[in-house]
MDAnalysis code that builds the backbone (N, CA, C; Angstrom):
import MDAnalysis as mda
import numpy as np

u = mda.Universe.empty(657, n_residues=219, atom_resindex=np.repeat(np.arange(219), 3), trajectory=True)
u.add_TopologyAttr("name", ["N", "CA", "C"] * 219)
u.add_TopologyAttr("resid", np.arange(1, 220))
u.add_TopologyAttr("resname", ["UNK", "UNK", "UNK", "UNK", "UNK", "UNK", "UNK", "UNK", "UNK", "UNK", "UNK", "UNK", "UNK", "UNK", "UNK", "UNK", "UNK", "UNK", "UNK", "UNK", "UNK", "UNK", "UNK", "UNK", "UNK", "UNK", "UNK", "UNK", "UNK", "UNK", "UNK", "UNK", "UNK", "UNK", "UNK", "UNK", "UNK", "UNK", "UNK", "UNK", "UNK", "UNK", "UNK", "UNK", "UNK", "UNK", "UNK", "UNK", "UNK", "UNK", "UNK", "UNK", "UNK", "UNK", "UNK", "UNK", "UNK", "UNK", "UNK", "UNK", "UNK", "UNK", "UNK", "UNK", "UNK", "UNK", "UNK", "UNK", "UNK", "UNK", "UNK", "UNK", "UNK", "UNK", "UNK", "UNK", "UNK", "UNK", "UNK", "UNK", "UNK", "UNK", "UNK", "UNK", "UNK", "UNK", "UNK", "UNK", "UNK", "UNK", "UNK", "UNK", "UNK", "UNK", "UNK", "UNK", "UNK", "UNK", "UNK", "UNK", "UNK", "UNK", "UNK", "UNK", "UNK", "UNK", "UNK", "UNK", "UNK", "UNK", "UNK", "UNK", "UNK", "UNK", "UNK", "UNK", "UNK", "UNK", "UNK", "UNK", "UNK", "UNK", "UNK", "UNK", "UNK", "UNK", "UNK", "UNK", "UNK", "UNK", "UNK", "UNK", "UNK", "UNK", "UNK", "UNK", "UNK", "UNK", "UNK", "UNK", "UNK", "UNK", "UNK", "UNK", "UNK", "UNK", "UNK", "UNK", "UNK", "UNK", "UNK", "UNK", "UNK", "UNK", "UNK", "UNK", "UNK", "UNK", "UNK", "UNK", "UNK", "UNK", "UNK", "UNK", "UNK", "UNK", "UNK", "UNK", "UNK", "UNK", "UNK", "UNK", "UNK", "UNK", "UNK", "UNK", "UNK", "UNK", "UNK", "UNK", "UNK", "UNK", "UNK", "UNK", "UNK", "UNK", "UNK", "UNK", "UNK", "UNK", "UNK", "UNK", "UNK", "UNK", "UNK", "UNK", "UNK", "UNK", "UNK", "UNK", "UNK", "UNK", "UNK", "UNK", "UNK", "UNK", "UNK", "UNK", "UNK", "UNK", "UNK", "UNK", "UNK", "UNK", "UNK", "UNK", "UNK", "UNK", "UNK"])
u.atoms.positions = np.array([
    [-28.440, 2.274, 5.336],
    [-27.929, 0.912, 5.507],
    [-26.646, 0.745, 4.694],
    [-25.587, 0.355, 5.209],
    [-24.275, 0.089, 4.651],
    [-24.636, -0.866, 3.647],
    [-24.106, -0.464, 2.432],
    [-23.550, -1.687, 1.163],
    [-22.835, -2.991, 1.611],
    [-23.625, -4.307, 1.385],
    [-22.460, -5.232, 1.651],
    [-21.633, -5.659, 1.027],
    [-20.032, -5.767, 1.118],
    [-19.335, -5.859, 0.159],
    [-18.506, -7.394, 0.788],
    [-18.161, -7.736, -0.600],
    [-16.848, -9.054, -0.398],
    [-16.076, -8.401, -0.688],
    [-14.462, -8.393, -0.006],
    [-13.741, -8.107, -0.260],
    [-12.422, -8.871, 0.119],
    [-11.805, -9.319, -0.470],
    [-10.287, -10.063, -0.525],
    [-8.843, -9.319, -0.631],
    [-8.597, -9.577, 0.620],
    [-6.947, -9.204, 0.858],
    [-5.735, -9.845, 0.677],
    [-5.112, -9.453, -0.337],
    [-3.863, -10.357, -0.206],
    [-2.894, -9.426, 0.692],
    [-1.877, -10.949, 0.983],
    [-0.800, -10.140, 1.853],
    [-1.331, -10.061, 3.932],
    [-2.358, -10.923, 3.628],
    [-3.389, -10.403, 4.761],
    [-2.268, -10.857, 6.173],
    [-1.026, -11.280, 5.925],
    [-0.553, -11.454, 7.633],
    [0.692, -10.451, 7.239],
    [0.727, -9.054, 6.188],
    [1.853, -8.658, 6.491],
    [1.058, -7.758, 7.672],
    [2.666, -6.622, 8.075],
    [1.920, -5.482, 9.105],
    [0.871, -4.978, 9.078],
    [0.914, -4.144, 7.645],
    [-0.517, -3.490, 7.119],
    [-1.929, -4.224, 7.042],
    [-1.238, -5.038, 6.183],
    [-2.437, -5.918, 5.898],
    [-3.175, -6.451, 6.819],
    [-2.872, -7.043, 7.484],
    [-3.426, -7.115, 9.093],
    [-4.369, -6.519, 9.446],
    [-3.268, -4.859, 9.642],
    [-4.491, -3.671, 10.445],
    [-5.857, -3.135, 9.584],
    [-5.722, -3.348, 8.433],
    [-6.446, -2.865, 6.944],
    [-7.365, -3.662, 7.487],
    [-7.537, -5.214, 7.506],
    [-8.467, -6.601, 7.536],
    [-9.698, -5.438, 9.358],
    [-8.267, -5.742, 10.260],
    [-9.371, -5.067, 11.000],
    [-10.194, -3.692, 11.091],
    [-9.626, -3.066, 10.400],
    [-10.549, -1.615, 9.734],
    [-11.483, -2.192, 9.185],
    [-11.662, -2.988, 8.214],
    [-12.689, -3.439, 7.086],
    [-14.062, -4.344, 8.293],
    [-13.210, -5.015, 8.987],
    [-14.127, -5.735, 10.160],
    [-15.025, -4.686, 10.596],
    [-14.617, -2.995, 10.892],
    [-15.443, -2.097, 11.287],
    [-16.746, -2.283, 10.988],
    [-17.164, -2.626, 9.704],
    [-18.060, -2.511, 9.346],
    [-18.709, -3.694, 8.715],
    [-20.007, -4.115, 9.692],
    [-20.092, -5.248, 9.743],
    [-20.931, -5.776, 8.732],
    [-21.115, -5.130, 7.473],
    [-22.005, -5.650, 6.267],
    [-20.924, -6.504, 5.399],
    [-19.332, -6.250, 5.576],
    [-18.143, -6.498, 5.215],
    [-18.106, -7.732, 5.433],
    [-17.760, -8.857, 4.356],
    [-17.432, -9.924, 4.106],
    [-15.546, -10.313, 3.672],
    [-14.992, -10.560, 4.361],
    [-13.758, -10.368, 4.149],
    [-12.734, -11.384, 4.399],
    [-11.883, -11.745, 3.362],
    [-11.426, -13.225, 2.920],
    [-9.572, -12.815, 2.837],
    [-9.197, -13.319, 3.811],
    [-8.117, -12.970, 4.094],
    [-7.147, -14.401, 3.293],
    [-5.837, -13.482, 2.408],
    [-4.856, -14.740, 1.816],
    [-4.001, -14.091, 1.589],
    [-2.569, -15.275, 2.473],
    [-1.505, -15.477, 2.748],
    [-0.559, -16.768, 2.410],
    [0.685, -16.558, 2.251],
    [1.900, -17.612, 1.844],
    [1.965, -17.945, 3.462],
    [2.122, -17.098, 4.323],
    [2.387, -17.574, 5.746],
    [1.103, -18.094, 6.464],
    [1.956, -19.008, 7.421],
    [0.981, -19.759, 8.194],
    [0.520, -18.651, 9.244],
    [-1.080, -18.646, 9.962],
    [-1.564, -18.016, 10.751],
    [-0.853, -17.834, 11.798],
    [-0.368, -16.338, 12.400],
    [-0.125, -16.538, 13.361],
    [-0.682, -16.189, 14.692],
    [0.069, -16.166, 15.704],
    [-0.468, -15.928, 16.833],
    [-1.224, -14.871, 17.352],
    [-2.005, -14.965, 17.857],
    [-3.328, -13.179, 18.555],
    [-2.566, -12.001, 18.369],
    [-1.476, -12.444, 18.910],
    [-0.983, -10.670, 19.506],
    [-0.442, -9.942, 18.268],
    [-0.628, -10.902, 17.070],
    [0.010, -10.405, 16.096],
    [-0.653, -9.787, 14.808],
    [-1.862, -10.172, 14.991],
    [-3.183, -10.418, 14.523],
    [-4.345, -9.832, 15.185],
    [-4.274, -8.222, 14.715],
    [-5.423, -7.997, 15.937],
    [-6.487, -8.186, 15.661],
    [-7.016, -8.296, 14.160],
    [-8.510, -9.272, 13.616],
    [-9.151, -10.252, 14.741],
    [-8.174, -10.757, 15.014],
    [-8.845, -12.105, 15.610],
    [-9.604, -11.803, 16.878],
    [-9.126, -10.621, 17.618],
    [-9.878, -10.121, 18.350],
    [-11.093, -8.695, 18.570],
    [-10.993, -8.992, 17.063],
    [-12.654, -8.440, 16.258],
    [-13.742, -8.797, 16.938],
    [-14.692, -7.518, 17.196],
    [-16.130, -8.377, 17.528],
    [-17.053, -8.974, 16.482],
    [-16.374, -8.326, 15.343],
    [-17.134, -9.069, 14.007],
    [-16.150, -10.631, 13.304],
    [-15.119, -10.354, 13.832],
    [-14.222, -11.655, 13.289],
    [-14.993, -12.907, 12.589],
    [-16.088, -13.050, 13.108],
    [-17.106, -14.065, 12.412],
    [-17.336, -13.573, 10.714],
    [-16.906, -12.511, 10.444],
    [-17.210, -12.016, 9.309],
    [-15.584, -12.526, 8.096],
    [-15.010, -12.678, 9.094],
    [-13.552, -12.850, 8.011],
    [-13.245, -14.735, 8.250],
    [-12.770, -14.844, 7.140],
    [-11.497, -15.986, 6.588],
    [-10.306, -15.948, 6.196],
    [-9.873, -16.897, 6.793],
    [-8.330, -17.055, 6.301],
    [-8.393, -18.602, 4.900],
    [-7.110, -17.915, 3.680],
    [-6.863, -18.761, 2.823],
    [-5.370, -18.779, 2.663],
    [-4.668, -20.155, 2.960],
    [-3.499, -20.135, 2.592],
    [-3.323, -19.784, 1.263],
    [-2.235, -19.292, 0.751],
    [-2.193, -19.048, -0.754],
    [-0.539, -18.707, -1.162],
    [0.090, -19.049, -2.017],
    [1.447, -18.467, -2.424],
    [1.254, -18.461, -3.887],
    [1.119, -16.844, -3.738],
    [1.043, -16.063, -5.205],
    [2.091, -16.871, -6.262],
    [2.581, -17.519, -5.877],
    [4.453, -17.991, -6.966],
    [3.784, -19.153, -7.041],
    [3.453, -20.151, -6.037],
    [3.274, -21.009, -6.383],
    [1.869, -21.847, -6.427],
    [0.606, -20.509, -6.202],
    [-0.722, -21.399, -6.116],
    [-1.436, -20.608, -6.782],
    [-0.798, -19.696, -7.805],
    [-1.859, -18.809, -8.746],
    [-3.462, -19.685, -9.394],
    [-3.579, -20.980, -9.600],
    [-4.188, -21.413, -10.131],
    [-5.239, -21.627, -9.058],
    [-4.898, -21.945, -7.678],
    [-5.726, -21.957, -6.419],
    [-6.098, -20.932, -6.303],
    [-5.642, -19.640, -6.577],
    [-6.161, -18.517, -5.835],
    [-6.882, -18.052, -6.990],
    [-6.922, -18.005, -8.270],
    [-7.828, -17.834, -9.270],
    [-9.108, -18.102, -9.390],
    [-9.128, -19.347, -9.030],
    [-9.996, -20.454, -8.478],
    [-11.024, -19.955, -7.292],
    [-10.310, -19.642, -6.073],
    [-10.938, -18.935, -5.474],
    [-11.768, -17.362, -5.430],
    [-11.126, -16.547, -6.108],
    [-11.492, -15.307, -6.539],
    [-12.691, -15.613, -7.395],
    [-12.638, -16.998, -8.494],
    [-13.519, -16.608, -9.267],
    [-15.272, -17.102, -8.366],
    [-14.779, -18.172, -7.588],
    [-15.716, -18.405, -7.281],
    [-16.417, -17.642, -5.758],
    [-15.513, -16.794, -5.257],
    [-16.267, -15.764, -4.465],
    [-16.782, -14.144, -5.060],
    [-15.693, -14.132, -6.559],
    [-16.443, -13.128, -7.486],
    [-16.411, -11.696, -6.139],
    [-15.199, -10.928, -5.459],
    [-15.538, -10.336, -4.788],
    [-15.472, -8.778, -5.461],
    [-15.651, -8.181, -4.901],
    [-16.180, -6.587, -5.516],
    [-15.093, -5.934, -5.330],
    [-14.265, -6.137, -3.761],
    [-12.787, -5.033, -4.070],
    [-11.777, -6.479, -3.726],
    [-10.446, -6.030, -4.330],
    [-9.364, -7.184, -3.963],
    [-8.864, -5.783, -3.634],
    [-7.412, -6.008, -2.422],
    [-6.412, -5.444, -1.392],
    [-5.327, -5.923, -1.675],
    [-4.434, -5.577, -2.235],
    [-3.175, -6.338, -2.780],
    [-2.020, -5.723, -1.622],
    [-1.318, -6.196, -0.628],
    [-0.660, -6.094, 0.313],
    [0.654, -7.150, 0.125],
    [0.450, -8.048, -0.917],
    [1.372, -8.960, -1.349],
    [2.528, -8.523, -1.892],
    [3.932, -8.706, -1.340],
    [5.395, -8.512, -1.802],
    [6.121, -8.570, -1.295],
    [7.206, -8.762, -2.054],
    [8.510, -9.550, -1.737],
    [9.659, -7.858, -1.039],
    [9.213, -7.655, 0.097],
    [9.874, -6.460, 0.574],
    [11.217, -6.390, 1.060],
    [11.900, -5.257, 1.361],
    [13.015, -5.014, 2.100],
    [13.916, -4.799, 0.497],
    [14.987, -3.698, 0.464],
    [15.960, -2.807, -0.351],
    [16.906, -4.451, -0.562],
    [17.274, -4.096, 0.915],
    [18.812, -3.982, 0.852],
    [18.876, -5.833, 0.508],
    [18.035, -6.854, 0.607],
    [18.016, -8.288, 0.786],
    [17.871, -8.269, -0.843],
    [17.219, -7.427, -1.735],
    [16.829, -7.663, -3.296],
    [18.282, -7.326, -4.075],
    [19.253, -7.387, -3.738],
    [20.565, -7.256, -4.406],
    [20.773, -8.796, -4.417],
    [20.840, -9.419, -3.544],
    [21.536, -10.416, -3.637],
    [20.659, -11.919, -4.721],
    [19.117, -11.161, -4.761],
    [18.699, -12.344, -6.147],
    [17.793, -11.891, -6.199],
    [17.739, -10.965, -7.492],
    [16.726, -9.867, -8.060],
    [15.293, -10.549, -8.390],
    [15.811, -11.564, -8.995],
    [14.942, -12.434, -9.676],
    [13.200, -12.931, -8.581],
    [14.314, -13.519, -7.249],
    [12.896, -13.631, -6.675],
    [11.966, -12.346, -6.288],
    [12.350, -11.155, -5.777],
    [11.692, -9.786, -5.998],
    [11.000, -9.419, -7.215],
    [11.241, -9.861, -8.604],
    [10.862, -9.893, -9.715],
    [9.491, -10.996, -10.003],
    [9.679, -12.110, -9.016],
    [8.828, -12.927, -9.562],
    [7.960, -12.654, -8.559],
    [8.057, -12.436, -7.591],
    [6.872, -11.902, -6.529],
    [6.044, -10.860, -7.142],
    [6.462, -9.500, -7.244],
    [6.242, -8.105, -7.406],
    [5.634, -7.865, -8.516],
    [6.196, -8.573, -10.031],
    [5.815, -8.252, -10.910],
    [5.192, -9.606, -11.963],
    [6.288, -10.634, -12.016],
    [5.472, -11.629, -12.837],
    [4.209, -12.400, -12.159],
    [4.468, -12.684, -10.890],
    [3.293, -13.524, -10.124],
    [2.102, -12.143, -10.333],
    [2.462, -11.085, -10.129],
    [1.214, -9.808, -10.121],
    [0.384, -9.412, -11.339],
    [1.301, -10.106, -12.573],
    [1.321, -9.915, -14.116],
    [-0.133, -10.826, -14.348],
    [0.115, -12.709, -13.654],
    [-0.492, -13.692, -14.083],
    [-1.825, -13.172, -13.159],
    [-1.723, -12.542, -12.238],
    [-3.002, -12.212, -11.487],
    [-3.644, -11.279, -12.127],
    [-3.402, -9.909, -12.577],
    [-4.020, -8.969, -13.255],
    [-4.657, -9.327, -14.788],
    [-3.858, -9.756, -15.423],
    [-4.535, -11.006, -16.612],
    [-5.076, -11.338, -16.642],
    [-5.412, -12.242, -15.185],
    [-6.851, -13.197, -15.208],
    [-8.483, -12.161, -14.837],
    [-7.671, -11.345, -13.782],
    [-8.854, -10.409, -13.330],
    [-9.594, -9.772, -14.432],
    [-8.822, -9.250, -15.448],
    [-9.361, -8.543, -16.051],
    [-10.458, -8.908, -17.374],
    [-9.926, -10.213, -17.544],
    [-10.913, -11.036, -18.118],
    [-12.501, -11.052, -17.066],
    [-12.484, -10.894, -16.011],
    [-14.050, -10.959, -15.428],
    [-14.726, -9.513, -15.123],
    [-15.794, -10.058, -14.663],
    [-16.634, -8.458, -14.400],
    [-16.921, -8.512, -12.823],
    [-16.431, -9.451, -12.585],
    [-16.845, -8.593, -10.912],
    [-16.221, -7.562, -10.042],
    [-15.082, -7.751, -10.698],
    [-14.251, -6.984, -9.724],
    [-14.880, -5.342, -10.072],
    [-15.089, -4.458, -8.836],
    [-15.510, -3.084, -8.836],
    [-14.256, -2.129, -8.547],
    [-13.458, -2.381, -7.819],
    [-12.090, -1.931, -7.227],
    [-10.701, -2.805, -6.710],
    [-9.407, -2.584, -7.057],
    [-8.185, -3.263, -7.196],
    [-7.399, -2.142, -6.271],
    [-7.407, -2.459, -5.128],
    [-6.322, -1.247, -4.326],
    [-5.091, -1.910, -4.308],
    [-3.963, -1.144, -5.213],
    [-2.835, -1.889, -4.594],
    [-1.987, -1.070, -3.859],
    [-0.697, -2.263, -3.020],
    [-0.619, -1.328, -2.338],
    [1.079, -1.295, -2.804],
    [1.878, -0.308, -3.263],
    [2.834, 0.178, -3.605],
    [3.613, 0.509, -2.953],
    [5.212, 0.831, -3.243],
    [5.595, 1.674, -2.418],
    [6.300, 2.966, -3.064],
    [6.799, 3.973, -1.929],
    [7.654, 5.215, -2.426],
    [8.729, 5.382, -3.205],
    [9.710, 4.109, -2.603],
    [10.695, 3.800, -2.918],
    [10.655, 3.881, -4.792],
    [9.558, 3.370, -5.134],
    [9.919, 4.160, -6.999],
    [10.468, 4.821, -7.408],
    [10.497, 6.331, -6.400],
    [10.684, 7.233, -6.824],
    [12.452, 7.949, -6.230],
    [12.579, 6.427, -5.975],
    [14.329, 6.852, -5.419],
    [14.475, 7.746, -4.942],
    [15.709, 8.235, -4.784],
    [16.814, 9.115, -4.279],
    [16.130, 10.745, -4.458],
    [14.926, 11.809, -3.630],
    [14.483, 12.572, -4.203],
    [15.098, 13.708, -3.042],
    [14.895, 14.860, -3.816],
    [14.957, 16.465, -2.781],
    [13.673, 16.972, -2.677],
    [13.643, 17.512, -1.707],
    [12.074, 17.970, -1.387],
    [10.589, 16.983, -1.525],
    [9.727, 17.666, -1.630],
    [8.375, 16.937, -1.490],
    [8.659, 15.956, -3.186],
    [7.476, 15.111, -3.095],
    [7.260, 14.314, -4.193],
    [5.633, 14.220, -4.507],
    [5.435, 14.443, -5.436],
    [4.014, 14.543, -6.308],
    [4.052, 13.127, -6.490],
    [2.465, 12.926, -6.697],
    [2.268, 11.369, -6.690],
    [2.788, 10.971, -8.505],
    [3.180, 12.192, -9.159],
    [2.635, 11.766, -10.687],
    [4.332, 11.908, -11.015],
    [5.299, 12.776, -10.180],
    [6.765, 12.391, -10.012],
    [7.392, 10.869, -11.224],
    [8.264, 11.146, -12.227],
    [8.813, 10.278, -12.663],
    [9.604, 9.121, -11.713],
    [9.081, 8.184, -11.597],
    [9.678, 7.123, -11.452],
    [11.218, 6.692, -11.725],
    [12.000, 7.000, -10.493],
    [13.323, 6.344, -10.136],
    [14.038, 5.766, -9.825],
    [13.603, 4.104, -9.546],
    [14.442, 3.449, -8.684],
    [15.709, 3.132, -8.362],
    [15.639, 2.694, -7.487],
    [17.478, 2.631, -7.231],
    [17.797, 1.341, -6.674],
    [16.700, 0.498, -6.180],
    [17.795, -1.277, -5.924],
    [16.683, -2.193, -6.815],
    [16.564, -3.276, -6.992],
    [16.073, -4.252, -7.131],
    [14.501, -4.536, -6.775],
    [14.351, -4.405, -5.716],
    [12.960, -4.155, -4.600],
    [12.208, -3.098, -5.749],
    [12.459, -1.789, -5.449],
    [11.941, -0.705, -6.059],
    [11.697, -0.700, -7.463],
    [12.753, -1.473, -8.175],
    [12.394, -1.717, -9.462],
    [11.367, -2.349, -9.686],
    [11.204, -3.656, -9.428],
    [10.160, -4.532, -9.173],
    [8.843, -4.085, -9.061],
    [8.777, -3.088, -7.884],
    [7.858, -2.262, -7.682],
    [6.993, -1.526, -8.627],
    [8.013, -0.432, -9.162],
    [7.589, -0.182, -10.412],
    [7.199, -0.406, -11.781],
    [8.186, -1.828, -11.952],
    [6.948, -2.111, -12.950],
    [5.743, -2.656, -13.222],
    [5.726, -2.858, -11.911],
    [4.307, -3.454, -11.276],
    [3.692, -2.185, -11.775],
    [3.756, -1.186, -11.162],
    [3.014, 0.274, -11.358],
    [3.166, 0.054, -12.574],
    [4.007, -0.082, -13.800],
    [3.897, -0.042, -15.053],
    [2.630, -0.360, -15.562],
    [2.878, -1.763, -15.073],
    [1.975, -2.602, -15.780],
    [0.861, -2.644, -15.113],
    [-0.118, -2.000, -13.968],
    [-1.177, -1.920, -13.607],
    [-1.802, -0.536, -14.545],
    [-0.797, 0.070, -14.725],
    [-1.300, 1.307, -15.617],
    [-2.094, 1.064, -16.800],
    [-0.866, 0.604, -17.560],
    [-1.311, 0.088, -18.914],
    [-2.459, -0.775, -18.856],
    [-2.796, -1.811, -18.099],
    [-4.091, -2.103, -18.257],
    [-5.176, -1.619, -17.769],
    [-4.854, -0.762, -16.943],
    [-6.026, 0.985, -16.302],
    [-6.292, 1.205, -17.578],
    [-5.370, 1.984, -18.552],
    [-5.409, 2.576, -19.760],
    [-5.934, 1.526, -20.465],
    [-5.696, 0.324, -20.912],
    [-5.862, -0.803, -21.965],
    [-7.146, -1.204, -22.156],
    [-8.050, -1.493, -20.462],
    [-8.886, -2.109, -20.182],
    [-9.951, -1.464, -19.152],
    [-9.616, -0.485, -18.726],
    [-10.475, -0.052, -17.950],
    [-10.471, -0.323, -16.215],
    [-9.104, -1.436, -16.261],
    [-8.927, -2.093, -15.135],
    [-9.331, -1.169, -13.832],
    [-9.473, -1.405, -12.776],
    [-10.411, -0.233, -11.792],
    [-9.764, -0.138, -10.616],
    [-8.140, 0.310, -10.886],
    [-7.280, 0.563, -10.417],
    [-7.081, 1.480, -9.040],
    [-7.034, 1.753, -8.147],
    [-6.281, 2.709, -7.340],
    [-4.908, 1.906, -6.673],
    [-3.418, 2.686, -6.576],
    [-2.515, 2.686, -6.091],
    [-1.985, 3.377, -5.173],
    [-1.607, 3.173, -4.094],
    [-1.233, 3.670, -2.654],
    [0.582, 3.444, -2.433],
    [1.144, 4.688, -2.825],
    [2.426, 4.503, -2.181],
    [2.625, 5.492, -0.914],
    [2.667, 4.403, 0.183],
    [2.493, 5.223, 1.381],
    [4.044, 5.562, 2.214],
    [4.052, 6.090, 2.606],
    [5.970, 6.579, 3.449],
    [5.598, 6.279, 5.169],
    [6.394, 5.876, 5.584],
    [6.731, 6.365, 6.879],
    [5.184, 5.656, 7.868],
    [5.341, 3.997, 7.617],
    [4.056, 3.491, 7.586],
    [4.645, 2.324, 9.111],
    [4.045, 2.874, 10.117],
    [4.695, 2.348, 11.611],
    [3.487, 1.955, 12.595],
    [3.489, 1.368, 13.511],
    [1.845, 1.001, 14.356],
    [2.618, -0.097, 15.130],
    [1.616, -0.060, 16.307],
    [1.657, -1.665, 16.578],
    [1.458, -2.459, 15.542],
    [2.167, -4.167, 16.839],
    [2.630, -4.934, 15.927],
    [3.216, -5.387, 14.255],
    [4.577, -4.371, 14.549],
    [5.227, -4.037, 13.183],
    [6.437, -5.131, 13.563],
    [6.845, -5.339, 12.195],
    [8.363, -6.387, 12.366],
    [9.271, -5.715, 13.307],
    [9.952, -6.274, 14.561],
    [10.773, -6.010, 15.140],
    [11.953, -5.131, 14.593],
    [12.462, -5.546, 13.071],
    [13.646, -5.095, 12.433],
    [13.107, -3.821, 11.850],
    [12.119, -2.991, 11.830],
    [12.032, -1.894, 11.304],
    [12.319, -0.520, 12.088],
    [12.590, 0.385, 11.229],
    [12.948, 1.137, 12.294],
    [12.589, 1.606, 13.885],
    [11.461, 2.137, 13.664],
    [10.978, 2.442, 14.965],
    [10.730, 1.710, 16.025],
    [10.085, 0.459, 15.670],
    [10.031, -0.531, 16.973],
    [11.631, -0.842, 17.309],
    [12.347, -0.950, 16.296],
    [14.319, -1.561, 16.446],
    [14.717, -0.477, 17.494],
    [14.037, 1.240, 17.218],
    [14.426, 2.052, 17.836],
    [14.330, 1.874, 19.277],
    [12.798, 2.152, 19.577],
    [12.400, 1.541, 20.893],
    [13.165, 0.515, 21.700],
    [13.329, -0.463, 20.973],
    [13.876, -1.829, 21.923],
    [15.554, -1.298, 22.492],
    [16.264, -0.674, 21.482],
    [17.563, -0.359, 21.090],
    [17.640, 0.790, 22.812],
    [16.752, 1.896, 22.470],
    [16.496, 2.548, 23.849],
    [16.123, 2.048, 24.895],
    [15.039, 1.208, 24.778],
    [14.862, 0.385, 26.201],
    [16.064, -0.455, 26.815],
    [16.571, -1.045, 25.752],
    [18.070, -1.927, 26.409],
    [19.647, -1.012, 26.643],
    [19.380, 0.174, 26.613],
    [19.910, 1.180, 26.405],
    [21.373, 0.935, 25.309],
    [21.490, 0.909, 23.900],
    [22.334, -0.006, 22.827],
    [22.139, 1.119, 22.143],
    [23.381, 1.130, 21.818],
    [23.428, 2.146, 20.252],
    [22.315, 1.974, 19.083],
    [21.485, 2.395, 18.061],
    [20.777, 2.799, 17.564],
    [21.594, 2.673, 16.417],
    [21.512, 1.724, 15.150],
    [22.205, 1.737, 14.029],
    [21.892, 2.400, 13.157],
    [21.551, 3.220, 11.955],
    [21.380, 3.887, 10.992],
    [22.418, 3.227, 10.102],
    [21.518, 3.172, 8.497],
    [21.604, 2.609, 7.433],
    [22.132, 3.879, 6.531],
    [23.545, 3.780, 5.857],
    [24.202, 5.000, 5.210],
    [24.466, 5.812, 5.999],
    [24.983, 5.422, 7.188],
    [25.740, 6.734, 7.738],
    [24.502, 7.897, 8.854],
    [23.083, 7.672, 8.911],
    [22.659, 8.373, 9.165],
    [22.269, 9.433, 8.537],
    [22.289, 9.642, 7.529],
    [22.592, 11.023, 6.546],
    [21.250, 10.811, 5.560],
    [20.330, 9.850, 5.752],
    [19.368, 9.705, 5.339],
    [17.999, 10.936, 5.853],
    [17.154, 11.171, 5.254],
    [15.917, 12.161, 6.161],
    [14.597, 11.723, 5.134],
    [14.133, 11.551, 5.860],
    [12.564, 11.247, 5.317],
    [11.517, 11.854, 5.512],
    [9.820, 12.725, 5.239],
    [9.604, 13.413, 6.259],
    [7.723, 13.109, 5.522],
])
């Protein structure tokens, strides 16, 4: 018999987060509490909703910046066993122009959340979800344990998020796992990312833009 677990996702209407919510629906002992800054959107975007377990999930509005005290609130009183952190202020090239809000998303709003968690005992597991970009500008493969490099604003942010989830791994025992995943594409992804941009770009038959010249490789 499957373990039943509560489990809370933040971030729950980005791409990932989304598809994660309906993986977790798989399994229907899964209690699962979906929270977002954005308003719900539509089916096709959202493939949860057309879960046969969907009766098993909720949606909670929430903005990490500005409803930490609501969502505290809530955590404490559903006390769930894993939280899904999918929450951040993404995209390189937009975090030049005001570091600060990437900063207050990524790392201080993530700061006042990990603080509070760690003061309780329910939590069993904290998946967050990270990205590559830490590790900047690299040659060849990258080890997960790779020194940390960033190179814009975004990525910084990023990392000291990783900083500071560490130190309280180390400090407290916090019950950490971190996921920096590459090259992360599926249905219903933002139009502006590469591959779907690609697709459309070919279907309308339109030149295909590349960022730096093309001279980029990822693998």
């Amino acid at each position: 018999m499957s373990v039943p677990r509560k489990i809370i996702v933040l971030g729950a209407h980005s791409f990932s987060g989304q598809d994660f919510i309906d993986l977790l629906l798989d399994e229907p002992a899964n209690e699962v509490i979906g929270v977002s800054r954005s308003a719900k959107k539509a089916n096709a975007f959202l493939r949860y909703n057309q879960h046969a377990n969907s009766k098993n999930y909720r949606f909670v509005p929430c903005d990490l910046n500005r409803h930490m005290d609501q969502l505290t609130e809530l955590l404490d009183a559903e006390r769930p066993q894993w939280i899904v952190n999918f929450a951040a202020q993404s995209e390189v090239a937009p975090s030049w122009e005001s570091p600060e809000d990437w900063f207050q998303t990524n790392t201080v709003a993530l700061s006042r959340l990990v603080n509070h968690l760690r003061k309780h005992d329910y939590l069993e597991r904290y998946l967050h979800i990270s990205s590559p970009e830490v590790y900047g500008t690299c040659i060849g493969g990258v080890k997960e344990d790779a020194p940390m490099n960033p190179s814009a604003p975004y990525a910084a942010s990023k990392a000291a998020a990783d900083f500071l989830l560490e130190t309280y791994h180390r400090q407290y025992g916090f019950p950490l796992v971190t996921v920096r995943a590459t090259n992360v594409y599926g249905a219903r992804q933002q139009l502006f990312k590469i591959i779907p941009r690609s697709f459309i770009s070919l279907k309308l038959d339109r030149t295909i833009s590349l960022h730096g010249g093309g001279k980029a490789v990822k693998s």
